[in-house]
PDB file of N, CA, C and O in Angstrom:
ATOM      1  N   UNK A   1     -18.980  -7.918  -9.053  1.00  0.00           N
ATOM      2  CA  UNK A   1     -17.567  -7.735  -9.315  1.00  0.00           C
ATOM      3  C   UNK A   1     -17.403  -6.734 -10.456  1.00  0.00           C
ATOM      4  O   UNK A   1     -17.951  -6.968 -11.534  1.00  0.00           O
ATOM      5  N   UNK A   2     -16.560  -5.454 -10.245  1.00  0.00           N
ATOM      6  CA  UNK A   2     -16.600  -4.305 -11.171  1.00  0.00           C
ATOM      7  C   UNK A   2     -15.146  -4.888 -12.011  1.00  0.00           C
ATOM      8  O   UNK A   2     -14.054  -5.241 -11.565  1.00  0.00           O
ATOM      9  N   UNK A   3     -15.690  -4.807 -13.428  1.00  0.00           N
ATOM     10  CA  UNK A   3     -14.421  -5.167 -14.412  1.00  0.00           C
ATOM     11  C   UNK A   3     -13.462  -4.586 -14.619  1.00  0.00           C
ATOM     12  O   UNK A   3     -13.804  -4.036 -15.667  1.00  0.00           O
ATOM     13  N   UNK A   4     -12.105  -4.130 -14.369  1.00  0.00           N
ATOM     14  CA  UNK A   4     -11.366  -3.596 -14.155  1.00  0.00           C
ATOM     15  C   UNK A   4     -11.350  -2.670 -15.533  1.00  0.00           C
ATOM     16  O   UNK A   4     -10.872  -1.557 -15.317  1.00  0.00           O
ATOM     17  N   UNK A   5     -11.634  -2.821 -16.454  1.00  0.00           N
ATOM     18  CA  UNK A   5     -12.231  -2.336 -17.716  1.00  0.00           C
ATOM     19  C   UNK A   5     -13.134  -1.542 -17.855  1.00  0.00           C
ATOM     20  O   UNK A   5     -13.300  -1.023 -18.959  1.00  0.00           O
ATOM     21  N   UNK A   6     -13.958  -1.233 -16.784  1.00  0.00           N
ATOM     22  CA  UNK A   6     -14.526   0.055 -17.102  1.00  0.00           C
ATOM     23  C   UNK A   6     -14.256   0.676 -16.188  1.00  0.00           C
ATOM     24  O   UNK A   6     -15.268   1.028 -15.583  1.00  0.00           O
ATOM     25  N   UNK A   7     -12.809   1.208 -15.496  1.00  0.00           N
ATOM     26  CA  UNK A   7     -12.697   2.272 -15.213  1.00  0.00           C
ATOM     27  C   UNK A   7     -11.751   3.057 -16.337  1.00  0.00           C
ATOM     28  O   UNK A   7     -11.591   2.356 -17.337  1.00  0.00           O
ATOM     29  N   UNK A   8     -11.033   4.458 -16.410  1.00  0.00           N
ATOM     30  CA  UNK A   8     -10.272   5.088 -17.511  1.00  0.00           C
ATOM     31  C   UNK A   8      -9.268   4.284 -17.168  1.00  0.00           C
ATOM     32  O   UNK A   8      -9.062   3.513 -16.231  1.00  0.00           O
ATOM     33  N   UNK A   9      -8.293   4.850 -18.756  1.00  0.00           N
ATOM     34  CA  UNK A   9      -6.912   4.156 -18.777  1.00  0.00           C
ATOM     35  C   UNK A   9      -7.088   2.881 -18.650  1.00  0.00           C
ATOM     36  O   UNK A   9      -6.002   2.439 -18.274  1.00  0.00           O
ATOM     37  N   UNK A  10      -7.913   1.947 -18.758  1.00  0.00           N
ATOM     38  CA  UNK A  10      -7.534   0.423 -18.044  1.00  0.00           C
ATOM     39  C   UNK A  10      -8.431  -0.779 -19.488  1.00  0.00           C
ATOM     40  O   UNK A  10      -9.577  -1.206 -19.633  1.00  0.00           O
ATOM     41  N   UNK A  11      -7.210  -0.906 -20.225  1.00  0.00           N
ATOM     42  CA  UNK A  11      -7.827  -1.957 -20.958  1.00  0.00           C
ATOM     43  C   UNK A  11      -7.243  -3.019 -20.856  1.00  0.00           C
ATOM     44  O   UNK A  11      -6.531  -3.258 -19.881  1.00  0.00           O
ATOM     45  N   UNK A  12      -7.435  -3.907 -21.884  1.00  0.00           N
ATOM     46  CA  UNK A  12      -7.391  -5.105 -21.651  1.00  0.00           C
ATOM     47  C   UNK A  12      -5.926  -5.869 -21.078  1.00  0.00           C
ATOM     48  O   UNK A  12      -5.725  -6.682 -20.176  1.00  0.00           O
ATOM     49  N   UNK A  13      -5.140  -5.270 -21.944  1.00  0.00           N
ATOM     50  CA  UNK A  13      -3.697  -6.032 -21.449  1.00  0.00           C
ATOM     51  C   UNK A  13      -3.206  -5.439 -19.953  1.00  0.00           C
ATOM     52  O   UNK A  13      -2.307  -6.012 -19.336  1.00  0.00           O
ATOM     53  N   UNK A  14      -4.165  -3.721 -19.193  1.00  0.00           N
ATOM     54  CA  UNK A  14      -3.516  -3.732 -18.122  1.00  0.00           C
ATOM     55  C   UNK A  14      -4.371  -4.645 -17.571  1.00  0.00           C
ATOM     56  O   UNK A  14      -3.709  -5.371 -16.830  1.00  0.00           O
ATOM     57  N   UNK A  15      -5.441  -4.935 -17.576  1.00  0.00           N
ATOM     58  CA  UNK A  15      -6.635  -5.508 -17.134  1.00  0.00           C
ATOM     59  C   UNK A  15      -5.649  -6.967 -16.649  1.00  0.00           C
ATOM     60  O   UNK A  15      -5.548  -7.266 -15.459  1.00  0.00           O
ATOM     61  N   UNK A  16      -5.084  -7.648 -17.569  1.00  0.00           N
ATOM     62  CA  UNK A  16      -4.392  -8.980 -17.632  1.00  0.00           C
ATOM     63  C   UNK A  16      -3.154  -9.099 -16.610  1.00  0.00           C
ATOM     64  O   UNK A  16      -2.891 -10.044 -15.866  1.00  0.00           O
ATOM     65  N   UNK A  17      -2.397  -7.763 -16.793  1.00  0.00           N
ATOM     66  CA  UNK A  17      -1.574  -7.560 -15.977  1.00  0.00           C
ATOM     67  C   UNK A  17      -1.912  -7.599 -14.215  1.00  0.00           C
ATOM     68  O   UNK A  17      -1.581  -8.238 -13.217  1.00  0.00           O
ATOM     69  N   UNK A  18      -2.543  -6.782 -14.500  1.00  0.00           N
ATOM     70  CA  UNK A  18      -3.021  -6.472 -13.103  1.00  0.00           C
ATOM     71  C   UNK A  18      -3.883  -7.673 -12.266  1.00  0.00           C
ATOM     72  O   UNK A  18      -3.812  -7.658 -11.037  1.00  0.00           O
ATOM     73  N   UNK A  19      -4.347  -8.265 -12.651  1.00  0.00           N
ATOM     74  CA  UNK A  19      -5.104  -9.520 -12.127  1.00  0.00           C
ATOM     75  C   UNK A  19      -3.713 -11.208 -12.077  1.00  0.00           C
ATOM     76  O   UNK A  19      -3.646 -12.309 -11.533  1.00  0.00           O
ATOM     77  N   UNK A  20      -2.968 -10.430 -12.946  1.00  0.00           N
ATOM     78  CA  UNK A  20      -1.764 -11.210 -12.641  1.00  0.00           C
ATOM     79  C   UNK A  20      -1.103 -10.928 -11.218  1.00  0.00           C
ATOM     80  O   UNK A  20      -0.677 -11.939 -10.660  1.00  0.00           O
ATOM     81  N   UNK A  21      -0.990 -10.053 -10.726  1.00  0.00           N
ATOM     82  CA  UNK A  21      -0.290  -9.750  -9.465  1.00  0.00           C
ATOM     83  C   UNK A  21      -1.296  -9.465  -8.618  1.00  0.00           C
ATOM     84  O   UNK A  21      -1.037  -8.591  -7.791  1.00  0.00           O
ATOM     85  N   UNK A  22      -2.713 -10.103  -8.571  1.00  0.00           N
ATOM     86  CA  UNK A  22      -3.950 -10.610  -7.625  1.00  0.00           C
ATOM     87  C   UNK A  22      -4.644  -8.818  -7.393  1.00  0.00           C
ATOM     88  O   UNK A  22      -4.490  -8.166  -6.360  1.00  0.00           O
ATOM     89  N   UNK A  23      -5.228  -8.440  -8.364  1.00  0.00           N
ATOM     90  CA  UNK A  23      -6.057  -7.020  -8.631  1.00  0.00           C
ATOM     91  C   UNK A  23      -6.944  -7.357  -9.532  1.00  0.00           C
ATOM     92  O   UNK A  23      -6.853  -7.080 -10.728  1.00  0.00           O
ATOM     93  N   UNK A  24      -7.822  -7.953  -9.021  1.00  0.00           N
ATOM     94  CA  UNK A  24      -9.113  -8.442 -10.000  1.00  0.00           C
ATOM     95  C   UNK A  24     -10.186  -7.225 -10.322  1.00  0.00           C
ATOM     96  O   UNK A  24     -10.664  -7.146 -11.454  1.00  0.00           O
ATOM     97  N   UNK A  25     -10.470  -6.488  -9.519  1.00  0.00           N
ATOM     98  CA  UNK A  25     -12.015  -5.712  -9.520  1.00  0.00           C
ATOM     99  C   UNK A  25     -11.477  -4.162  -9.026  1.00  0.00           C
ATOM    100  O   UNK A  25     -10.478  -3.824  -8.391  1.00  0.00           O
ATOM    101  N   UNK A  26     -12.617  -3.374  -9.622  1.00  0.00           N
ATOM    102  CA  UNK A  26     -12.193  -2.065  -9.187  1.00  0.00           C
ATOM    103  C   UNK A  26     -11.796  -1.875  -7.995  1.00  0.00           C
ATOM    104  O   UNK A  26     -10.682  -1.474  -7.658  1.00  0.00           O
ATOM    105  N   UNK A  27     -13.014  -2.257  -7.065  1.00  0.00           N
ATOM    106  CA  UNK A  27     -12.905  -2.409  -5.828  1.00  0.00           C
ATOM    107  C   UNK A  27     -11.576  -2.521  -5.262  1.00  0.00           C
ATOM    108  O   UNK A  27     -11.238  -1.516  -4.637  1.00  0.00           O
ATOM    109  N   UNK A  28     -10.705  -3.484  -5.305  1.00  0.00           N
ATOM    110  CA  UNK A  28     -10.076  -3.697  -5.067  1.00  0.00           C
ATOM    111  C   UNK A  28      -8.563  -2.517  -5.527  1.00  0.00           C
ATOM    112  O   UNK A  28      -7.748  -2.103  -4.703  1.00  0.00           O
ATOM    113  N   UNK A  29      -8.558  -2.289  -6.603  1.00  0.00           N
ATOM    114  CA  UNK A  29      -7.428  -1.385  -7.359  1.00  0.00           C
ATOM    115  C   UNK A  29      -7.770  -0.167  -6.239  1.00  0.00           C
ATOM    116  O   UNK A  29      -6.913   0.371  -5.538  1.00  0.00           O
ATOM    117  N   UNK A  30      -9.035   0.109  -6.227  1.00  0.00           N
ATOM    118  CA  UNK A  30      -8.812   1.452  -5.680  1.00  0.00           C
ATOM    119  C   UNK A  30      -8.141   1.654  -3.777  1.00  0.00           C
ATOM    120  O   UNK A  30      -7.461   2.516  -3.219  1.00  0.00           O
ATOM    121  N   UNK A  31      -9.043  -0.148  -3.145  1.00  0.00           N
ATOM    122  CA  UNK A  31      -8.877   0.134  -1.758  1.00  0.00           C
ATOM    123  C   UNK A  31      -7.070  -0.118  -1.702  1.00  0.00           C
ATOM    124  O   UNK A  31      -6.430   0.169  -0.690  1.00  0.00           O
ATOM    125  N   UNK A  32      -6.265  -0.828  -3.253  1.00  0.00           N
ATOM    126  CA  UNK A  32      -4.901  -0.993  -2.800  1.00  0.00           C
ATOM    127  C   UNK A  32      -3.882   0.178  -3.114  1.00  0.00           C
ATOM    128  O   UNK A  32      -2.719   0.365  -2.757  1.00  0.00           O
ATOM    129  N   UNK A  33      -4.640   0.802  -3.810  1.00  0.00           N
ATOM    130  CA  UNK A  33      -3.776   2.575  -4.923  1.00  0.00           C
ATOM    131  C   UNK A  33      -3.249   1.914  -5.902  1.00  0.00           C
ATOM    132  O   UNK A  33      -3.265   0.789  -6.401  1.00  0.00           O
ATOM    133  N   UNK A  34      -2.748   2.999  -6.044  1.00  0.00           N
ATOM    134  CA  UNK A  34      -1.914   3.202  -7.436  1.00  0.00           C
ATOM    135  C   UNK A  34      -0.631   2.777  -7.502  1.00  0.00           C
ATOM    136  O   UNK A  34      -0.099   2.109  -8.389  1.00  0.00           O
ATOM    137  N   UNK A  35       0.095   3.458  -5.925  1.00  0.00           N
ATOM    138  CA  UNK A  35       1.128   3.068  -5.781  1.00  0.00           C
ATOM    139  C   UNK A  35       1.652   1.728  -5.345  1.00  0.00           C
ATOM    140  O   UNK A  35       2.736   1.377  -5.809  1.00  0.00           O
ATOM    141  N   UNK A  36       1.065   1.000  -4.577  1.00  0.00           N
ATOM    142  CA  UNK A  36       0.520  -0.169  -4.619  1.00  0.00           C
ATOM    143  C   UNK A  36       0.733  -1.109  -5.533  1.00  0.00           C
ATOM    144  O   UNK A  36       1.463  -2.096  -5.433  1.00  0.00           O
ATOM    145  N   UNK A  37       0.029  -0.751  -6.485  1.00  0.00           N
ATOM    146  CA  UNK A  37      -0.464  -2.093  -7.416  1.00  0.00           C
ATOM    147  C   UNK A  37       0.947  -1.486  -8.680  1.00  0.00           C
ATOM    148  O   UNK A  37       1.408  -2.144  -9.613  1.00  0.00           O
ATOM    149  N   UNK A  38       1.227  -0.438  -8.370  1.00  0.00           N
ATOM    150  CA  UNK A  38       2.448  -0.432  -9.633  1.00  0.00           C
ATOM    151  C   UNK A  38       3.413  -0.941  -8.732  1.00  0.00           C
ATOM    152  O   UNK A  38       4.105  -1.760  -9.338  1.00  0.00           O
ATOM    153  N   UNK A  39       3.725  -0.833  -7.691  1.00  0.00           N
ATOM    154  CA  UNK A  39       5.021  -1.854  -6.952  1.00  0.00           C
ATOM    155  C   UNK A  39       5.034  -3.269  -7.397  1.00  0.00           C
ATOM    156  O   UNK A  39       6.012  -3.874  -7.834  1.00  0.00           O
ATOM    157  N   UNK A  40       3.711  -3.767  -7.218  1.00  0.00           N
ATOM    158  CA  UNK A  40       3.655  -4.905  -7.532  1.00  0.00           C
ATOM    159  C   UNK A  40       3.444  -5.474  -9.019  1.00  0.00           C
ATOM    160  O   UNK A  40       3.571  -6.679  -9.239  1.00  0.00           O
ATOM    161  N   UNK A  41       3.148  -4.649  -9.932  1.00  0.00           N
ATOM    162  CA  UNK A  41       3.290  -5.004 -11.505  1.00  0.00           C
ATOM    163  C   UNK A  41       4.596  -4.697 -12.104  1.00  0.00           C
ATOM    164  O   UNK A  41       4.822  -5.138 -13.231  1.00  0.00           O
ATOM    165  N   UNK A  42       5.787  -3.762 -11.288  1.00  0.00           N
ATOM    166  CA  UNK A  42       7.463  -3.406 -10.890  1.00  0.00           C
ATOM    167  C   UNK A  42       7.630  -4.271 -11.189  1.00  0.00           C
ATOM    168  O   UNK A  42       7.788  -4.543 -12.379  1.00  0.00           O
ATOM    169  N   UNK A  43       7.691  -5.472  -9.838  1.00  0.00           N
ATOM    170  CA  UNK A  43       8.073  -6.898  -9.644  1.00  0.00           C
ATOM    171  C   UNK A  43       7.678  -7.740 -11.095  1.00  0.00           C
ATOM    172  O   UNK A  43       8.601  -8.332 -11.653  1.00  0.00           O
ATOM    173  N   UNK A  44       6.812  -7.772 -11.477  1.00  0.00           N
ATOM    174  CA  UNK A  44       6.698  -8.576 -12.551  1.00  0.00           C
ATOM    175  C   UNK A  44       7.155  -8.037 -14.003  1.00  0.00           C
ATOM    176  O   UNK A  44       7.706  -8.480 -15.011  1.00  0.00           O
ATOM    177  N   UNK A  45       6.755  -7.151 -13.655  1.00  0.00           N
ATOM    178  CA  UNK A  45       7.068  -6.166 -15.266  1.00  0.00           C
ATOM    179  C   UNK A  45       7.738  -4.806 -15.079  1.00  0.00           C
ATOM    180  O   UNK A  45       7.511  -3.597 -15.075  1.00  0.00           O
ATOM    181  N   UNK A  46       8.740  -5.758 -14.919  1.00  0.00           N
ATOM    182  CA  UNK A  46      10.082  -4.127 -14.822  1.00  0.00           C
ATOM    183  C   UNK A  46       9.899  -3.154 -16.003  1.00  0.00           C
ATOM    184  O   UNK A  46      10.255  -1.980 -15.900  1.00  0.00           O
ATOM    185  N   UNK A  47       9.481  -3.523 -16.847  1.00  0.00           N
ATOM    186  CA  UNK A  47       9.755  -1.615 -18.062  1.00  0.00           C
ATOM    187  C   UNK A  47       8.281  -1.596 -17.748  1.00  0.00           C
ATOM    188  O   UNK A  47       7.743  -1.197 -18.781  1.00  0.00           O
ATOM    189  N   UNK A  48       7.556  -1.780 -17.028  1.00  0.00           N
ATOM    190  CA  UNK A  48       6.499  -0.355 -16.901  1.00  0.00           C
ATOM    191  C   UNK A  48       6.780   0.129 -16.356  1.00  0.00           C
ATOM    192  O   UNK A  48       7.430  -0.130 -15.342  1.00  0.00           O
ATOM    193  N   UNK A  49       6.353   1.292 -16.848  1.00  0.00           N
ATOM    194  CA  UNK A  49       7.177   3.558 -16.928  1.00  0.00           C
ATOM    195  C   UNK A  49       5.886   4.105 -15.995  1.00  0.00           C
ATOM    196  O   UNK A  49       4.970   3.476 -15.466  1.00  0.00           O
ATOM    197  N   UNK A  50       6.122   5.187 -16.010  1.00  0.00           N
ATOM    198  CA  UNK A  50       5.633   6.523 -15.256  1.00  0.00           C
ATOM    199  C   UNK A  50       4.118   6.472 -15.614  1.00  0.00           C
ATOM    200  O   UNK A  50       3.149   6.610 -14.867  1.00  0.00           O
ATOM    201  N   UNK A  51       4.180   6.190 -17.226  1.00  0.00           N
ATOM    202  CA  UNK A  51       2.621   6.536 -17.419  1.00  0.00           C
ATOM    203  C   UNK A  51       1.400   5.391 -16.858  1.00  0.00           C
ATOM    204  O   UNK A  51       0.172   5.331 -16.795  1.00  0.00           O
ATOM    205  N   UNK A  52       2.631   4.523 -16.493  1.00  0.00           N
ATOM    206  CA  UNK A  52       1.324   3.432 -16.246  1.00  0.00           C
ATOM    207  C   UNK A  52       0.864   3.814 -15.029  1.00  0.00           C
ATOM    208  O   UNK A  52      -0.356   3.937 -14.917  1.00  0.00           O
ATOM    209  N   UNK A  53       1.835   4.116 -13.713  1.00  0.00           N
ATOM    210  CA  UNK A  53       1.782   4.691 -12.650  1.00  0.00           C
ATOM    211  C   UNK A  53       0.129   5.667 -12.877  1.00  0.00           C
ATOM    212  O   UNK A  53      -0.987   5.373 -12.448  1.00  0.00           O
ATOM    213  N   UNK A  54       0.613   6.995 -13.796  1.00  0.00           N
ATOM    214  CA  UNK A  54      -0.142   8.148 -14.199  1.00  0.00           C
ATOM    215  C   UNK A  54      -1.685   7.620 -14.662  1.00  0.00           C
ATOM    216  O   UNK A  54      -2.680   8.329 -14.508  1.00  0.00           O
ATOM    217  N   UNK A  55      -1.730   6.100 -15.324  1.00  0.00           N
ATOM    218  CA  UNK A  55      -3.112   5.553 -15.723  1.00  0.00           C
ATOM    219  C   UNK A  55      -3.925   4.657 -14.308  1.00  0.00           C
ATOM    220  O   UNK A  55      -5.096   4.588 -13.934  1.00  0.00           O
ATOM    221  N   UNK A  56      -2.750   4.119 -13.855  1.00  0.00           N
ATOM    222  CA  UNK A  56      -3.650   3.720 -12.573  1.00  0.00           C
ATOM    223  C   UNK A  56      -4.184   4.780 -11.571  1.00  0.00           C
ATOM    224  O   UNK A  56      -5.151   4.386 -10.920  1.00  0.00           O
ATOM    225  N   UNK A  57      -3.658   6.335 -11.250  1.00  0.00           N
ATOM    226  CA  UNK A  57      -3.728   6.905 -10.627  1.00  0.00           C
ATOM    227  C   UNK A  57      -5.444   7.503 -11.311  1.00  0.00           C
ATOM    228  O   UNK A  57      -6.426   7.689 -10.592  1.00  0.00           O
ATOM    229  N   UNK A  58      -5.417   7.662 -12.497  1.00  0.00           N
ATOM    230  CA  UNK A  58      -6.498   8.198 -13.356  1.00  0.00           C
ATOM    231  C   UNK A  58      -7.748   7.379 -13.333  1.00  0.00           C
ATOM    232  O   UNK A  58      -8.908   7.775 -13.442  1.00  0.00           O
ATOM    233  N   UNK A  59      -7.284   6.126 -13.165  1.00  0.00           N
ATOM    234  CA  UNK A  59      -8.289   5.113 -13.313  1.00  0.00           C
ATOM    235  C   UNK A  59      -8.891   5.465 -11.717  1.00  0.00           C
ATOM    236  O   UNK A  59      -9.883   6.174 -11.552  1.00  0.00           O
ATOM    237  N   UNK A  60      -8.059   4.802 -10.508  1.00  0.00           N
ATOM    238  CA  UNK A  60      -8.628   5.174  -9.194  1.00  0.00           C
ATOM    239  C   UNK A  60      -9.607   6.397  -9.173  1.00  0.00           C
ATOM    240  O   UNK A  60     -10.749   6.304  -8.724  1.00  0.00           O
ATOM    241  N   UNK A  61      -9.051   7.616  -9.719  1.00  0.00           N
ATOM    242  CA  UNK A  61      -9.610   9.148  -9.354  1.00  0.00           C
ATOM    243  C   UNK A  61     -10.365   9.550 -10.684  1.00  0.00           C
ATOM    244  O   UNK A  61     -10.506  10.711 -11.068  1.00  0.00           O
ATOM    245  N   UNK A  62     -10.878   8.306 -11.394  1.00  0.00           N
ATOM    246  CA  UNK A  62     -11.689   8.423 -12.520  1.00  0.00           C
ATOM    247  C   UNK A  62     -11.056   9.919 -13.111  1.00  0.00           C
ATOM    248  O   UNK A  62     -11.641  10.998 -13.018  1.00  0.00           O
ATOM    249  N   UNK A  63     -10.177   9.774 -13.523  1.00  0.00           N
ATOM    250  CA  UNK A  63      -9.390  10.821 -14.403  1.00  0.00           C
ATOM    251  C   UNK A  63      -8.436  10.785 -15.523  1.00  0.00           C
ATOM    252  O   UNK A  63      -7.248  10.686 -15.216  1.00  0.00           O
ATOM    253  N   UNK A  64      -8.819  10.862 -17.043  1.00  0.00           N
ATOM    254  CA  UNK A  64      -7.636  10.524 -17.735  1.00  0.00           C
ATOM    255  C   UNK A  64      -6.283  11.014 -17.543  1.00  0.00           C
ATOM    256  O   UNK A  64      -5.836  12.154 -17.417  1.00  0.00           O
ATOM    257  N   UNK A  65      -5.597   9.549 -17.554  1.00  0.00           N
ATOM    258  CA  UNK A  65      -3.901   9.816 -17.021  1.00  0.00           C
ATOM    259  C   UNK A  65      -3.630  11.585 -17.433  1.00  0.00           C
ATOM    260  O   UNK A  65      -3.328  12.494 -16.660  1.00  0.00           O
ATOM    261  N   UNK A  66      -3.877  11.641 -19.002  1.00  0.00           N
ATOM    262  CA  UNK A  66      -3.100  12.800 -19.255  1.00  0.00           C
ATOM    263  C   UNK A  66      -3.491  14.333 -18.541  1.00  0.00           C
ATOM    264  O   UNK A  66      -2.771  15.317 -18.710  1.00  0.00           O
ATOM    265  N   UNK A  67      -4.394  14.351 -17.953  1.00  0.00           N
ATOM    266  CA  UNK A  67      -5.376  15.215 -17.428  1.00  0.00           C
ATOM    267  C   UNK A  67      -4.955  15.480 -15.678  1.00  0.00           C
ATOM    268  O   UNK A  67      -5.246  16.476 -15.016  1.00  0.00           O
ATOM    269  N   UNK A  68      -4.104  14.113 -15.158  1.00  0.00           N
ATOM    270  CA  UNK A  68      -3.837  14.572 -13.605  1.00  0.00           C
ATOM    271  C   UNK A  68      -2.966  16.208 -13.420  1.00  0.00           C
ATOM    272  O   UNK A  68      -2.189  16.766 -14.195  1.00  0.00           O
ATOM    273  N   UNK A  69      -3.449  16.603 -12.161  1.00  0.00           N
ATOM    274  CA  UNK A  69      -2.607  17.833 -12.107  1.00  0.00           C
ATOM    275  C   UNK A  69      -1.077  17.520 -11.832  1.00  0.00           C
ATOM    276  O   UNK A  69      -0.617  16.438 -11.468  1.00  0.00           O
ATOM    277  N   UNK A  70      -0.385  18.696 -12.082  1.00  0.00           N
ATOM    278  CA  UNK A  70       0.896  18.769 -12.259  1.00  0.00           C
ATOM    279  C   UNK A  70       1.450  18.197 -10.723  1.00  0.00           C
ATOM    280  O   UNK A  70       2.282  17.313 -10.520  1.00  0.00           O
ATOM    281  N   UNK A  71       0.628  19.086  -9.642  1.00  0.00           N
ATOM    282  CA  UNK A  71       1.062  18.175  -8.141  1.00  0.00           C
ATOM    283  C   UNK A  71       1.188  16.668  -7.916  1.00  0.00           C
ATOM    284  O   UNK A  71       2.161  16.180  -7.340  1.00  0.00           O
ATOM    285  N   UNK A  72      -0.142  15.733  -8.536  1.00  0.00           N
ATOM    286  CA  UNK A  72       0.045  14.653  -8.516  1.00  0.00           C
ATOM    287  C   UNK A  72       0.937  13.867  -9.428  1.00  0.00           C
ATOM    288  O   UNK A  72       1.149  12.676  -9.203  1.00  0.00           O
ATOM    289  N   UNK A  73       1.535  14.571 -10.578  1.00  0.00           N
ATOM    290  CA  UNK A  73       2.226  14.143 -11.415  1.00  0.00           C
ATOM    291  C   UNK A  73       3.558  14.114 -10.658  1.00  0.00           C
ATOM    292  O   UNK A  73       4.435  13.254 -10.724  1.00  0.00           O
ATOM    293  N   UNK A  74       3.536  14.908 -10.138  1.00  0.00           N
ATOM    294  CA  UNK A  74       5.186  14.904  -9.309  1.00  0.00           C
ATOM    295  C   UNK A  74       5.557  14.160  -8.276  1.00  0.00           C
ATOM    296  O   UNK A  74       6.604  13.642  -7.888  1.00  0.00           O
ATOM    297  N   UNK A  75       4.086  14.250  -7.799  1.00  0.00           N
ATOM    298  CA  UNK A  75       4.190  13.179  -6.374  1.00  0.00           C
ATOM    299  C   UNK A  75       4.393  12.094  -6.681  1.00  0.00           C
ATOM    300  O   UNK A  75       5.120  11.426  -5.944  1.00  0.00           O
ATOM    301  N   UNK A  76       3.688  11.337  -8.199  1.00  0.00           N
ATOM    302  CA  UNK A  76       3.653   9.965  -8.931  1.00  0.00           C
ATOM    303  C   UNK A  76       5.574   9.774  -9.228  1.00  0.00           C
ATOM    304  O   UNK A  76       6.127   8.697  -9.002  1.00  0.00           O
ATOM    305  N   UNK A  77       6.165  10.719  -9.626  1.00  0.00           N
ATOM    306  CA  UNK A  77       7.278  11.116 -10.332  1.00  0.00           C
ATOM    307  C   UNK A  77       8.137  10.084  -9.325  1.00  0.00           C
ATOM    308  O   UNK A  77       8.693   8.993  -9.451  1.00  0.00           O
ATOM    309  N   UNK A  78       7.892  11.202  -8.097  1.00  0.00           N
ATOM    310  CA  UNK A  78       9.144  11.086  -7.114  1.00  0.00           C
ATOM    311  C   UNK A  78       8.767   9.684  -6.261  1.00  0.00           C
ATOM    312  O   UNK A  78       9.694   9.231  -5.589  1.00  0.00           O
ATOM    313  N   UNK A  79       7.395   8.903  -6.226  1.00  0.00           N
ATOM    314  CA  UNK A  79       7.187   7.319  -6.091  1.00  0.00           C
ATOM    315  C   UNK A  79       8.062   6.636  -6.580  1.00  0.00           C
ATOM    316  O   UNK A  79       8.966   6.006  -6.032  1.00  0.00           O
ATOM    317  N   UNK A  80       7.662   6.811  -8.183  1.00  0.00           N
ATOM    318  CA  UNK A  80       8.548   6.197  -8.937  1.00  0.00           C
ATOM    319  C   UNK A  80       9.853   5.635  -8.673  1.00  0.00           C
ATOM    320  O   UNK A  80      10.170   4.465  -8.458  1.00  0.00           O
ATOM    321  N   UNK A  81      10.829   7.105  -8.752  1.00  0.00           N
ATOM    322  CA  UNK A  81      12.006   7.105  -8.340  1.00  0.00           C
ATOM    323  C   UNK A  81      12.708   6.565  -7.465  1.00  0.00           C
ATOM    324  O   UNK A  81      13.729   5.919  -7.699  1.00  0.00           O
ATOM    325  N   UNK A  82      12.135   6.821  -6.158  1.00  0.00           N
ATOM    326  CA  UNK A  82      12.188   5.784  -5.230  1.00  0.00           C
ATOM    327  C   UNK A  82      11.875   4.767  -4.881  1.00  0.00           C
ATOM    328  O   UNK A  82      12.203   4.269  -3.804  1.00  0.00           O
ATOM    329  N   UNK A  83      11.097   4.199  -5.821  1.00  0.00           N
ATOM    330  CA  UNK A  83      10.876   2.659  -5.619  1.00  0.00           C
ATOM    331  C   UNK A  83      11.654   1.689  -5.939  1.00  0.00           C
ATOM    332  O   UNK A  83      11.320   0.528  -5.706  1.00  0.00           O
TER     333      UNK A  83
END
């Protein structure tokens, strides 16, 4: 079982979060996305913002959030928005 903790962006309190709305292991974060698992941390935790979106996406594609390209930033953007 991979600790959701050693991928980027992902410490402890998202770690807590995320296993709250049944996302235990990397494995798992990555086969559900990004978009995914922020719908479902939405539902529980309405003020998480964009960047968390931007850290799960980083974490999946082993990439620090701040580092995604501008395309995926927009694509994350306009998820958002419409969710």
């Amino acid at each position: 079982m991979s600790d959701l903790t050693s991928l980027k962006n992902i410490g402890a309190e998202m770690q807590r979060k995320l296993n709250s709305v049944e996302i235990f292991t990397a494995k798992e974060l990555k086969e559900i996305g990004s978009k995914e698992a922020f719908a479902r941390l939405k539902l529980s935790y309405p003020k998480v913002c964009l960047v968390h979106l931007y850290s799960l996406e980083g974490a999946i594609s082993d990439t620090e959030y701040n580092h995604l390209s501008e395309s995926t930033k927009q694509e994350l953007k306009d998820f958002k928005e419409n969710l």
